[in-house]
VOPAGU-2260 file (C-alpha; in pm, 1 decimal, decimal comma):
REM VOPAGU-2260
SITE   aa  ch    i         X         Y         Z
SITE  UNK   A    0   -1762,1   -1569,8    -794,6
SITE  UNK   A    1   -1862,4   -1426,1   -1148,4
SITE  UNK   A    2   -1793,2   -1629,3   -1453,7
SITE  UNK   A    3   -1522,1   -1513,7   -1617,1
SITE  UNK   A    4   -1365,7   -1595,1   -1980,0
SITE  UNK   A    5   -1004,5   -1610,9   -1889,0
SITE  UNK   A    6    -793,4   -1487,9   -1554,5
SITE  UNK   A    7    -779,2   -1098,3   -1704,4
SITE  UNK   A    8   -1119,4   -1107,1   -1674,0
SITE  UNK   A    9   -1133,9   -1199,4   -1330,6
SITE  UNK   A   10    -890,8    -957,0   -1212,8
SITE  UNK   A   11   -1084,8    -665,7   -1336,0
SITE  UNK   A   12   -1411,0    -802,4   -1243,0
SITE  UNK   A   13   -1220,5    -815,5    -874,7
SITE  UNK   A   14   -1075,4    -479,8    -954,9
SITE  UNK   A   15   -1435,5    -302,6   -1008,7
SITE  UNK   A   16   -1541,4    -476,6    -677,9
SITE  UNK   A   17   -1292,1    -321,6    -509,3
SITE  UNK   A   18   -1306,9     -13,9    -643,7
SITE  UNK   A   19   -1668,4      10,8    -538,6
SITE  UNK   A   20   -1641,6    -126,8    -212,2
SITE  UNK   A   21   -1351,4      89,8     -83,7
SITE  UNK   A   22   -1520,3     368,0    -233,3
SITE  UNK   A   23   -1814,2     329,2     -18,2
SITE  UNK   A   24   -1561,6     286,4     301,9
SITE  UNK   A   25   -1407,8     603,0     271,9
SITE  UNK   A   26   -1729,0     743,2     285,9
SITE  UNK   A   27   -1783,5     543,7     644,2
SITE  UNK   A   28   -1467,8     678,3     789,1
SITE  UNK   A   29   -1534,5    1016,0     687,7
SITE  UNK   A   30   -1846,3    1020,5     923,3
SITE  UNK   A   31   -1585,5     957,5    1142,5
SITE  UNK   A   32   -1317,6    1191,1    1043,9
SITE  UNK   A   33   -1225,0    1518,7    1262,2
SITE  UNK   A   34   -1562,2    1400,4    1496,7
SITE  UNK   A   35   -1307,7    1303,0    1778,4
SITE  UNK   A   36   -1308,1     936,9    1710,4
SITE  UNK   A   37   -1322,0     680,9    2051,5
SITE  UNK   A   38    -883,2     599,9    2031,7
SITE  UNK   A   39    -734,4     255,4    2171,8
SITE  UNK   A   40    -353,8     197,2    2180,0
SITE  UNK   A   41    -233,3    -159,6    2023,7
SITE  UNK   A   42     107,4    -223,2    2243,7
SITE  UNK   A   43      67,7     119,0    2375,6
SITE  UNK   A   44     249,0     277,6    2087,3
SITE  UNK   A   45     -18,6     173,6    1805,7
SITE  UNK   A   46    -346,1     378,5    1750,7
SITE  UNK   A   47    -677,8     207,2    1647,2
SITE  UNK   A   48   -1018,3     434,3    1624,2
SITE  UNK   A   49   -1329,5     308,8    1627,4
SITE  UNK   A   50   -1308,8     395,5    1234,0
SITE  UNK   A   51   -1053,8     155,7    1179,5
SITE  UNK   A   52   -1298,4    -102,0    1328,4
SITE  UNK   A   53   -1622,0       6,6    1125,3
SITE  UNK   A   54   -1468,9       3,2     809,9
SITE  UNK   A   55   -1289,0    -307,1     879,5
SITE  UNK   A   56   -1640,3    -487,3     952,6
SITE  UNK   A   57   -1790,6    -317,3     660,7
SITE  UNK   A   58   -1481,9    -422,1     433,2
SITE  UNK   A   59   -1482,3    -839,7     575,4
SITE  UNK   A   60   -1881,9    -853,4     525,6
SITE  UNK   A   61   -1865,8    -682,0     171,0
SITE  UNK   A   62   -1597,5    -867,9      13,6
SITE  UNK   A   63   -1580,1   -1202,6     205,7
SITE  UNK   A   64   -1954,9   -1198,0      46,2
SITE  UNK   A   65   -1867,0   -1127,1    -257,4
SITE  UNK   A   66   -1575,1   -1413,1    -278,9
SITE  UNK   A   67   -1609,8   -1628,6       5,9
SITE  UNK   A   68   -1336,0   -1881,7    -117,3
SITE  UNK   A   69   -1085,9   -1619,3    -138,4
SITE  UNK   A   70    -885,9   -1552,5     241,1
SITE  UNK   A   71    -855,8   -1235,6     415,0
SITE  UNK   A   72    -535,5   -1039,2     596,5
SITE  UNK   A   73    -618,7    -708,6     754,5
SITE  UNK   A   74    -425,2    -529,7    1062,6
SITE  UNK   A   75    -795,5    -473,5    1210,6
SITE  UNK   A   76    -867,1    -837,3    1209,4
SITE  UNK   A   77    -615,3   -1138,9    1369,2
SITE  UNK   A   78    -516,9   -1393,9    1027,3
SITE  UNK   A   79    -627,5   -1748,0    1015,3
SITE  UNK   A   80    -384,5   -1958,6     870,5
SITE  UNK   A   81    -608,9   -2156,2     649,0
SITE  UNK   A   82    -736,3   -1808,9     503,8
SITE  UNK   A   83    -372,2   -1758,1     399,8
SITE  UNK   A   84    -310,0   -2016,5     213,8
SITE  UNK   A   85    -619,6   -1963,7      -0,8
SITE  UNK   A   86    -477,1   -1900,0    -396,2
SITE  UNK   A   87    -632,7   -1544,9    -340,9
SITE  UNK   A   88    -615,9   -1324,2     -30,2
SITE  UNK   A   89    -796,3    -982,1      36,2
SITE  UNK   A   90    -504,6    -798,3     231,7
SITE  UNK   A   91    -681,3    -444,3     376,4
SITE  UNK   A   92    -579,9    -174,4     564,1
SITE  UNK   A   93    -882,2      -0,7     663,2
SITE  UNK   A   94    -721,0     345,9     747,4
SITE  UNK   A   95    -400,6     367,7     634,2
SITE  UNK   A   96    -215,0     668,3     804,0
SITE  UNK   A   97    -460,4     622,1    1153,7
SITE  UNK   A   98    -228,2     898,9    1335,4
SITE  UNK   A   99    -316,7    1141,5    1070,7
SITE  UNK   A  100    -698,2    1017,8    1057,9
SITE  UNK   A  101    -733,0    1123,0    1420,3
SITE  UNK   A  102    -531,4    1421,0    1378,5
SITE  UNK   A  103    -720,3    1546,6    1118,1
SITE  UNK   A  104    -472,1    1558,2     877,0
SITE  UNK   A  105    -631,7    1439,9     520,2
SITE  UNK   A  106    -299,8    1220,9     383,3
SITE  UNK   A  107    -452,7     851,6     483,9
SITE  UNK   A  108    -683,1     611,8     299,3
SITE  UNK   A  109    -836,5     249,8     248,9
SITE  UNK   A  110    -617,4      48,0     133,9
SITE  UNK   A  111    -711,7    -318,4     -44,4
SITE  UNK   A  112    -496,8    -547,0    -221,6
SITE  UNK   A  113    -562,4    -933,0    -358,1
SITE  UNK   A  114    -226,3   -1118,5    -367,0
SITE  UNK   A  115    -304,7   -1430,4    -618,3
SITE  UNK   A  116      -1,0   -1684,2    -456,4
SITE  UNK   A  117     213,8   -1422,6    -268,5
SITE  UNK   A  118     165,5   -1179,0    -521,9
SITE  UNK   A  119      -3,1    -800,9    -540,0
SITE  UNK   A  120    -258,5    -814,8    -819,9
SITE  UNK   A  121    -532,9    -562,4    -787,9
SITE  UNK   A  122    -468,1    -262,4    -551,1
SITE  UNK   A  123    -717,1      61,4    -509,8
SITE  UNK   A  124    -613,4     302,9    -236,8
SITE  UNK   A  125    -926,3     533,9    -172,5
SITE  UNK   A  126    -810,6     894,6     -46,6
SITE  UNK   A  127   -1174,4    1040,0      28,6
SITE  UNK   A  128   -1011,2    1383,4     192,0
SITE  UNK   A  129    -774,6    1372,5     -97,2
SITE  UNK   A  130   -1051,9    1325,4    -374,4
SITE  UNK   A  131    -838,4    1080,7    -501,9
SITE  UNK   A  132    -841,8     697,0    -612,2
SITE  UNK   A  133    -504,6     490,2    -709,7
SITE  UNK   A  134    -577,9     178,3    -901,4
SITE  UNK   A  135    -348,1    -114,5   -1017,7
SITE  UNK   A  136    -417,9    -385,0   -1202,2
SITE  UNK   A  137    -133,3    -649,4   -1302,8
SITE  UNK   A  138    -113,4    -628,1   -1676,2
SITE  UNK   A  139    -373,1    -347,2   -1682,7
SITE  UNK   A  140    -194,1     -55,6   -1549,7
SITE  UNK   A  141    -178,7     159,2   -1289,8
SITE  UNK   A  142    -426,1     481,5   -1300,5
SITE  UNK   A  143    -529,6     795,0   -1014,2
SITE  UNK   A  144    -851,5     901,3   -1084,5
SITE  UNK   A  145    -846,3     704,5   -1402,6
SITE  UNK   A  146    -577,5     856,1   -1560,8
SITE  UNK   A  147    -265,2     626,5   -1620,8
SITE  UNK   A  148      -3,4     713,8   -1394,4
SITE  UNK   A  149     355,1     637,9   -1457,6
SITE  UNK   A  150     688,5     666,5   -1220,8
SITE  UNK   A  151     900,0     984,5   -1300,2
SITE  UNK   A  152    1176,7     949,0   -1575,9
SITE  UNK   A  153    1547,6     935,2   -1507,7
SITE  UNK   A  154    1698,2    1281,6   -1411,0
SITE  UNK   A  155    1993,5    1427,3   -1301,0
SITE  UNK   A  156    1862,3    1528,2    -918,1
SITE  UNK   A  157    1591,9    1318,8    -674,9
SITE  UNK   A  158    1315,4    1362,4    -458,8
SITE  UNK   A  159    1330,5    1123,9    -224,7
SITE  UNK   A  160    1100,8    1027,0      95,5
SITE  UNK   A  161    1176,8     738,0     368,2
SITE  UNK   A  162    1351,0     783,8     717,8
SITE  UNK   A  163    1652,9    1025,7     704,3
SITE  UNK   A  164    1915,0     793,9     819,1
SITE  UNK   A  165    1803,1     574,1     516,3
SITE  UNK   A  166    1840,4     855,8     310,1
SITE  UNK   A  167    2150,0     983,4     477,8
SITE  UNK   A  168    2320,0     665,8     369,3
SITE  UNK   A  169    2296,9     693,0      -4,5
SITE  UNK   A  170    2627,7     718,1    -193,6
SITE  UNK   A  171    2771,1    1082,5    -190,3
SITE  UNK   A  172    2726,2    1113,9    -577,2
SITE  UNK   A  173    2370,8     997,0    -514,3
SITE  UNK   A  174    2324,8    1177,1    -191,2
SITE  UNK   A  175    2442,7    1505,8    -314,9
SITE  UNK   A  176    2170,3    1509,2    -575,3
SITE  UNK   A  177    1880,1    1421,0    -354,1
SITE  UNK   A  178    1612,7    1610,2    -184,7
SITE  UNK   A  179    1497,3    1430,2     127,4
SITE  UNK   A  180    1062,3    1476,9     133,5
SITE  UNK   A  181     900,6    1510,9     448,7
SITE  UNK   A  182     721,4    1284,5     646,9
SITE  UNK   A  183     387,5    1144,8     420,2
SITE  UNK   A  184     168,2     970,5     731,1
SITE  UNK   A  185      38,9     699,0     469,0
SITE  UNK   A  186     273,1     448,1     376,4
SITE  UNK   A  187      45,7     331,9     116,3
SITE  UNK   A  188       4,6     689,7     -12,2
SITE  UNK   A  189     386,0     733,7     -53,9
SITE  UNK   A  190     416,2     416,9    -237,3
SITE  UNK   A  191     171,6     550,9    -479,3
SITE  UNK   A  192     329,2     889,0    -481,6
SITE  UNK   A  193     647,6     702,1    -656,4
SITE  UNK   A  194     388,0     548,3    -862,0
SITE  UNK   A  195     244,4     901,0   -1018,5
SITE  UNK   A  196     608,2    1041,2   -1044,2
SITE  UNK   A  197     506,9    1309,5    -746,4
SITE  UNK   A  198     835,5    1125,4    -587,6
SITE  UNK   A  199    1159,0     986,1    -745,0
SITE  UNK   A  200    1146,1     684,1    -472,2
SITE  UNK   A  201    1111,3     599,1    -117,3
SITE  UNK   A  202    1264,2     414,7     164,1
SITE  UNK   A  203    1097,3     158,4     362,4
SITE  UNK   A  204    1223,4     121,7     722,6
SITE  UNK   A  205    1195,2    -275,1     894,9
SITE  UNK   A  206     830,2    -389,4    1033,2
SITE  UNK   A  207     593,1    -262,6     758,2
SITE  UNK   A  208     339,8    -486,3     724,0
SITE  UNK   A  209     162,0    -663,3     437,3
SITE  UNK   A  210    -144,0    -420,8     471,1
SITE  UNK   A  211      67,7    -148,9     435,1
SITE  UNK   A  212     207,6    -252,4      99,2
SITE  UNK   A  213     -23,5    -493,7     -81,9
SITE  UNK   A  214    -257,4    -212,2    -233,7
SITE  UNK   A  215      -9,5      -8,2    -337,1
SITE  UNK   A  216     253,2    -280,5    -481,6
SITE  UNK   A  217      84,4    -314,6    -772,7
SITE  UNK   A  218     -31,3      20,5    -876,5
SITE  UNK   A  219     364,9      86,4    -828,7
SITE  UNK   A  220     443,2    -211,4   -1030,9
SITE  UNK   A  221     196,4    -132,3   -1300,4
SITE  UNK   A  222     359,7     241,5   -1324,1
SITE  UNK   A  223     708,5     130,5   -1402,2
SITE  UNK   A  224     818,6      53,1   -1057,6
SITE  UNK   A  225     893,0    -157,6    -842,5
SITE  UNK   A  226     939,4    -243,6    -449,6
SITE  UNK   A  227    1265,5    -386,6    -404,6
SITE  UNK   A  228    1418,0    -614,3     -55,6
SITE  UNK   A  229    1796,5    -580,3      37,2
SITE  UNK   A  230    1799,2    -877,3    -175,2
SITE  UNK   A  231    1655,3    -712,8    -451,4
SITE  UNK   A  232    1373,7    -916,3    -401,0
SITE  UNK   A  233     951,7    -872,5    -442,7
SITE  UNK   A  234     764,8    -868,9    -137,7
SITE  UNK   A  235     580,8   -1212,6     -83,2
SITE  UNK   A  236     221,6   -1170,6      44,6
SITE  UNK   A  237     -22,0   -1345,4     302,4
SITE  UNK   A  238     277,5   -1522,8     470,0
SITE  UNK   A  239     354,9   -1681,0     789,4
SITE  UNK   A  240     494,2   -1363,7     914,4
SITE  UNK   A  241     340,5   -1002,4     775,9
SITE  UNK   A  242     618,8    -837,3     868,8
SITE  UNK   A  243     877,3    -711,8     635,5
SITE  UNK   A  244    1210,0    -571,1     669,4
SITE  UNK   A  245    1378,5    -257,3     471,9
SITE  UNK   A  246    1266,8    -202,8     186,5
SITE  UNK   A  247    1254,3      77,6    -123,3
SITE  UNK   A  248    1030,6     133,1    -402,0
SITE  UNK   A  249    1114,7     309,9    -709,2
SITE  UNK   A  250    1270,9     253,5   -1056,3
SITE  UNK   A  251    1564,3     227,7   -1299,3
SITE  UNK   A  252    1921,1     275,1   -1178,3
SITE  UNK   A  253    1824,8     481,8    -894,7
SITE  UNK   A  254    1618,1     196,6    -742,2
SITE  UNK   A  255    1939,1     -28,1    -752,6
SITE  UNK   A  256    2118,4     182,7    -590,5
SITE  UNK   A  257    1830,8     235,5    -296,0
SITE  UNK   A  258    1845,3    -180,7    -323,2
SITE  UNK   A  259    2230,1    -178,5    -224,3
SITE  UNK   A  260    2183,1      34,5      77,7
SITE  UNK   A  261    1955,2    -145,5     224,7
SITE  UNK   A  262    2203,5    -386,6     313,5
SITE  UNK   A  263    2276,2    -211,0     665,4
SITE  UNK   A  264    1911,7    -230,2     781,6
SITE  UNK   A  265    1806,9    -498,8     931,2
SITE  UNK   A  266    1418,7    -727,6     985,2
């Protein structure tokens, strides 16, 4: 680990790593990308390419390297508990958005986040077919392409994306006001779509899982907004379960409301 003056300094010292490494795995998928991939099914209803595995290995030899007393979460790789409960975790989805990877669709990326004790810190989400790169930093902003980003300000009509019978069950003053936006194949890349203002919010339905959040949590944190349990709760990282259940990200007074509806979805 690199000597560092203070815990700021660490996180962008982690942050640059990051940056760098998932940089260089988008680059491996896209040899990969619309080249008719070798596809298994996880559970027969889950897709995994062999791109999802060679970007995982690259991603676990590259940053396990480079902090080797930090732990590591990915949905490529099966957790060992006493990685979790390491004060830092690398949490990774190497393609987010696998359907659309072997569709050839561009909307996916690589997706890291470091939870320091249950918590999104640093997040990059690397969207090689996008040309685009989301960073967060807690306490250092959120930035695409190193510009800040920032969540949309408070209007008088939304744009909202999520599952439509989530959406459908907004409040009829709410509801009436709302645009529902079609179906983004990245989770991670919707999160950060609230994050840049390109959406108003989003809706989260049950069984995401940590890798699909981590990266983007903080960028949508450091933007303005946040993601929000029935509870009205943060999500908790590197856990004894990586599931989570409804959720919606987003800001101000329309994120409350999103919060309260929740309460009819369950884990």
């Amino acid at each position: 680990m690199p000597e560092n003056n203070s815990p700021q300094d660490l996180l962008k010292d982690d942050l640059a790593l990051v940056t760098e490494v998932a940089r260089e795995a988008g680059g491996i998928a896209q040899k990969y990308f619309r080249r008719d991939p070798e596809v298994w099914w996880k559970g027969g209803t889950s897709p995994v390419s062999e791109a999802d595995l060679a970007v995982d290995r690259f991603l676990r030899e590259r940053l396990m390297t480079a902090r080797p007393d930090y732990g590591w979460l990915s949905e490529e790789t099966a957790a060992v508990d006493h990685e979790l409960a390491r004060e830092r975790v690398f949490i990774v989805d190497p393609i987010d958005g696998t359907r659309a990877f072997i569709d050839g669709r561009p909307i996916w990326c690589v997706s890291i986040g470091i939870a320091f004790r249950g918590r999104s810190v640093v997040g990059v989400l690397e969207c090689p077919e996008l040309s685009e790169t989301y960073q967060g930093l807690e306490g250092g902003g959120a930035f695409r392409n190193g510009e800040r980003i920032v969540v949309k300000p408070a209007g008088d009509a939304f744009v909202i994306a999520g599952p439509k019978p989530m959406v459908k069950a907004l409040p009829e003053e709410v509801g009436q006001k709302t645009t529902p936006y079609g179906y983004v194949p990245s989770l991670a890349y919707r999160i950060a779509m609230v994050a840049s203002g390109a959406l108003d919010a989003t809706f989260v339905k049950p069984n995401s899982h940590d890798w699909d959040l981590a990266g983007a949590d903080v960028i949508l944190r450091e933007a303005g907004g946040a993601l929000h349990d029935a509870d009205g709760r943060l999500p908790v990282y590197a856990g004894a379960d990586p599931r989570k259940g409804a959720l919606a990200a987003g800001s101000g007074a329309l994120l409350e409301t999103m919060t309260a509806t929740l309460s009819g979805y369950g884990q």
